[in-house]
N, C-alpha and C positions, 0 to 999 in steps of 0.2 A: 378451553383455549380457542375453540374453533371461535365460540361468539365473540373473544375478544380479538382474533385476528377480526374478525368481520365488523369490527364497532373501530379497527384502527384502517381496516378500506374503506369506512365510510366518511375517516376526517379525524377521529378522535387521537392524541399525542398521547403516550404518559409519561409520567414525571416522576420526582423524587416522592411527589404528594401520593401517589397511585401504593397501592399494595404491591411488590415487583417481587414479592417470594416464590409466586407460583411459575413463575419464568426459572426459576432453579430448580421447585419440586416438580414439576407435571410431567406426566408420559411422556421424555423423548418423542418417539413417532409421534404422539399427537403433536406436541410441539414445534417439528420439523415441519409437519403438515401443513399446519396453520402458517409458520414464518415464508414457505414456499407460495402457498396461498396471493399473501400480500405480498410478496417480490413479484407473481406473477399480476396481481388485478393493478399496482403500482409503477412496479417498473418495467413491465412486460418479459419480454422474451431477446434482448439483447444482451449480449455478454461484452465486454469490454476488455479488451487483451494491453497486455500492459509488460516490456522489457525494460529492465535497468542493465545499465554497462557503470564500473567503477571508472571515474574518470580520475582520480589521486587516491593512494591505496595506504593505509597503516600511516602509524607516526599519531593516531590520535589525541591530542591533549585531554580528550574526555577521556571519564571514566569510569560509562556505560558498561554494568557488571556483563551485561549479554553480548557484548561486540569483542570481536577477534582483533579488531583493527586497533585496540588501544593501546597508545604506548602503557600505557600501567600493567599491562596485560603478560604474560611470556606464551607468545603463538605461534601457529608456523606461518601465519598469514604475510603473504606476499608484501613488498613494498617498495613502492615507485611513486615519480612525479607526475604532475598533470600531463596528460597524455595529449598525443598532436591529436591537429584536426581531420584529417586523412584514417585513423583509426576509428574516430568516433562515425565519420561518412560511413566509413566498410561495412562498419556496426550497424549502423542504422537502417543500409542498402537491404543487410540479409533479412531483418527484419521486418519490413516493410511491405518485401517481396512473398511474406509470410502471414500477412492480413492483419500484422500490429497498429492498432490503435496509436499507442504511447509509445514515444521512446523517452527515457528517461538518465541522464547523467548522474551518478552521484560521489559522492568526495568528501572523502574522510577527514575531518579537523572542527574544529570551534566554527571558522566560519572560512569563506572562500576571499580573500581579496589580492589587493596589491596585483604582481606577476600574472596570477594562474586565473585574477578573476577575468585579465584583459585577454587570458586565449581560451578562456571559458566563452566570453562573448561571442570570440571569434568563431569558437566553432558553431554554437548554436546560430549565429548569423548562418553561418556554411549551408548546417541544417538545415536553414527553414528556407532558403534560396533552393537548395536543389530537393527536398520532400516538404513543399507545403500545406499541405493536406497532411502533415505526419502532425499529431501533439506533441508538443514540447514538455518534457517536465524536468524543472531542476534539484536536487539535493543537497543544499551546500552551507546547512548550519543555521549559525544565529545572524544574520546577513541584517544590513542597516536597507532601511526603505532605497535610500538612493541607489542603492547596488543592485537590489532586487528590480527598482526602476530598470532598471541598465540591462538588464535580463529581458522586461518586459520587450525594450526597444529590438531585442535581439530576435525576439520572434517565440521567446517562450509563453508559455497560457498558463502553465499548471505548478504548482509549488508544493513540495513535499517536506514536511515537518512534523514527527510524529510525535504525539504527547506520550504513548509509549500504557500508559498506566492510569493508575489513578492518582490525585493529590496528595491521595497521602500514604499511598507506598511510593511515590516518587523517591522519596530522598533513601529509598532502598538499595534502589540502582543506580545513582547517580547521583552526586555531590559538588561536581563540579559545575554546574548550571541546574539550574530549576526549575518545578513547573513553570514557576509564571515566568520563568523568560522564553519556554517555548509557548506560550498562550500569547507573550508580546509579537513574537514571531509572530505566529497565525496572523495577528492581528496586521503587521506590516505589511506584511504579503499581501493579506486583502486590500487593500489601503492602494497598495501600489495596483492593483488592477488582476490582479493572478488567482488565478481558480485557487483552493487549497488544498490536497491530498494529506491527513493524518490518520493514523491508528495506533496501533502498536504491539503489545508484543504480549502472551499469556504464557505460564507455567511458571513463570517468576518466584513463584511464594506470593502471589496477589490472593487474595479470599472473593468466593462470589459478588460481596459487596464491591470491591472493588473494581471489579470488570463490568456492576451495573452502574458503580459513578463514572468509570471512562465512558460507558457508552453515552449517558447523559449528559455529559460535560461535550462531546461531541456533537450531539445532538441540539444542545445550545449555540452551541458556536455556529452550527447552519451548515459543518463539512457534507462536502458530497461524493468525496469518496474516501472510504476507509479501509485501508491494509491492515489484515487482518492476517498475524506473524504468529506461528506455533511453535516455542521455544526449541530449536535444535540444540543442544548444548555444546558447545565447543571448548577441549581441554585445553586450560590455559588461565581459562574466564572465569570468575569466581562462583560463576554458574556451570559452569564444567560437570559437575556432581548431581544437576537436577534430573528426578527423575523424569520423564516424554511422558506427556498430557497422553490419556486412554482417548480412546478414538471416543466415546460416547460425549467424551466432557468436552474435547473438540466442536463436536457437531450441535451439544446445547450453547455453546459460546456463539455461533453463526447465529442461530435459531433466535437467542435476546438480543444481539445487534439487531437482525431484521425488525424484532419488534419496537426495539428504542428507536430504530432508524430505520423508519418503512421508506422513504425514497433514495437513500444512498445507493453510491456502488458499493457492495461488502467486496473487498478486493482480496481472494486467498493469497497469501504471499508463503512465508517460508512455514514449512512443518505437511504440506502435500506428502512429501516424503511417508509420511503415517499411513497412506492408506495405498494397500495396493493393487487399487483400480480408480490410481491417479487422480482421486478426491471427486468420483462422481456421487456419494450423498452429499459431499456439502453443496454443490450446489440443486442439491432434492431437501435443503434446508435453511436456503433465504440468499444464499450467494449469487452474487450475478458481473464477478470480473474476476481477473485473475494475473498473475505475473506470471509472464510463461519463457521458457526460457533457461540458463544457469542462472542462478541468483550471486549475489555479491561475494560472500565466502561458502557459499552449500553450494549443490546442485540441485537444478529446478528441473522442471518438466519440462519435453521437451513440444517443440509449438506443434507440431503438424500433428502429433499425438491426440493434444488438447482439443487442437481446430475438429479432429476424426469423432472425439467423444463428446465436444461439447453438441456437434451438431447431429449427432447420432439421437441426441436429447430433447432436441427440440427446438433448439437455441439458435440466436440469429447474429452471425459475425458477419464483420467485414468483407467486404468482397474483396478475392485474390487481385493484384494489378495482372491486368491480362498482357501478357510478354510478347515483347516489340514493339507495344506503345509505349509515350512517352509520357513517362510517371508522373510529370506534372497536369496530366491533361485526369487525372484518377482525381476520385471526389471518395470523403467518408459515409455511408453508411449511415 
């Protein structure tokens, strides 16, 4: 494994064509080793911090076996409308002041329009006038080019759309929309001018093969940054009953990302929870971002935490905004 990390820091990609067995059988540790390896000669030593806040909660018309938020669903998840602008600033303020990267909106339903898309605008205008040096990222379904356009104008960069899976457990969890309409997605997004943020989600009932075709299907697509979600199971969801991914099978899942995708961000998103010392092997196994923070329906980690341990590690964040200047005068890192 070592000479194959080293044959993918010198340039080399692999494919569907390559042998991708030994990325499932080989010594963990070696493999952790080697994925760290190439996050380090690749992506260096930057970590990238990244908060979501739910901006419209429950009432889903999907129905994503893993989401709390579905109406098909019977949960305890909370449920309200698109939230004023003056919440999502508060939100953004504490974070900010917290050395986050991304702030990110996201909103339960098929897609975001009409009403909620024009105070969706609203606030991301708010956003990016009073923290512009903050990233924008939005969440908000199967959205038509022009809307996403209309996001662009508001100040947002980054677009989140997860393919979740692979093609063909797709229709496992999800029957009410498709892969390829979240592939058409991606594709709009791009089209309209917006970074793209996809990944998705493991412990499903997916098989190795299929967490090696998400990766490459990402990997084609050119994403550059990938959330990478450790199934929590929530009573309610049809996945309610899944057994929690073992911490090993976790950390070889980071370890084939890194190698299918040596210059992504590997973004840990939900399932930290697993480890308790707040997921510092996985990033000693190819990860280099993280969602920090409460997550949507879990609980996440909490940032000042993360900022203590990620840079205990070696790792190179954001600089704090220094207080009593004036937050627009702060530059990114």
């Amino acid at each position: 494994m070592k000479q194959l990390a080293r044959e993918i820091i010198n340039g080399r990609r692999l494919t569907a064509k390559d042998d991708l067995s030994q990325l499932i059988t080989a010594d963990l540790s070696v493999l952790c080793e080697g994925a760290n390896e190439i996050r380090k000669c690749l992506c260096g030593n930057r970590i990238d911090l990244c908060s979501i806040v739910n901006g419209r909660a429950g009432r889903c018309s999907e129905n994503c076996s893993f989401c709390a938020q579905s109406a098909h669903h019977y949960t305890a998840c909370e449920e309200y409308g698109f939230q004023d602008t003056g919440k999502f600033l508060d939100d953004c303020k504490h974070v900010y002041e917290q050395g986050v990267n991304h702030f990110s909106i996201v909103t339960a339903g098929r897609a975001l329009e009409g009403s909620d898309l024009e105070k969706a605008i609203a606030a991301y205008a708010a956003l990016h006038r009073e923290y512009p040096d903050m990233i924008l990222c939005a969440s908000h379904g199967l959205m038509s080019t022009e809307n996403l356009r209309k996001l662009v104008e508001a100040g947002v960069t980054m677009y989140h759309s997860n393919i979740e899976t692979s093609e063909r457990f797709f229709p496992n969890i999800c029957t009410t929309h498709s892969f390829a309409d979240k592939l058409e997605e991606i594709k709009r997004a791009t089209e309209a001018g917006l970074t793209v943020c996809s990944g998705g989600i493991f412990g499903m009932g997916e098989t190795w093969q299929d967490r090696i075709d998400m990766a490459l299907t990402l990997a084609d697509l050119g994403i550059t940054s990938i959330p990478l979600n450790f199934l929590i199971p929530i009573h309610g969801t049809p996945l309610g009953g899944r057994p929690m991914l073992a911490q090993d099978e976790i950390l070889r899942i980071v370890a084939l990302f890194r190698y299918l995708n040596p210059t992504a961000f590997l973004r840990i998103s939900a399932g930290r929870c697993y480890f308790e010392d707040g997921g510092k092997t996985l990033f000693e196994s190819g990860a280099n971002a993280t969602l920090t923070g409460d997550l949507l329906t879990t609980i996440g980690n909490q940032t000042r935490q993360d900022r203590e341990m990620l840079t205990s590690m070696g790792f190179e964040l954001k600089t704090l905004p220094y207080k009593g200047e004036n937050h627009e005068c702060q530059q990114n890192n």
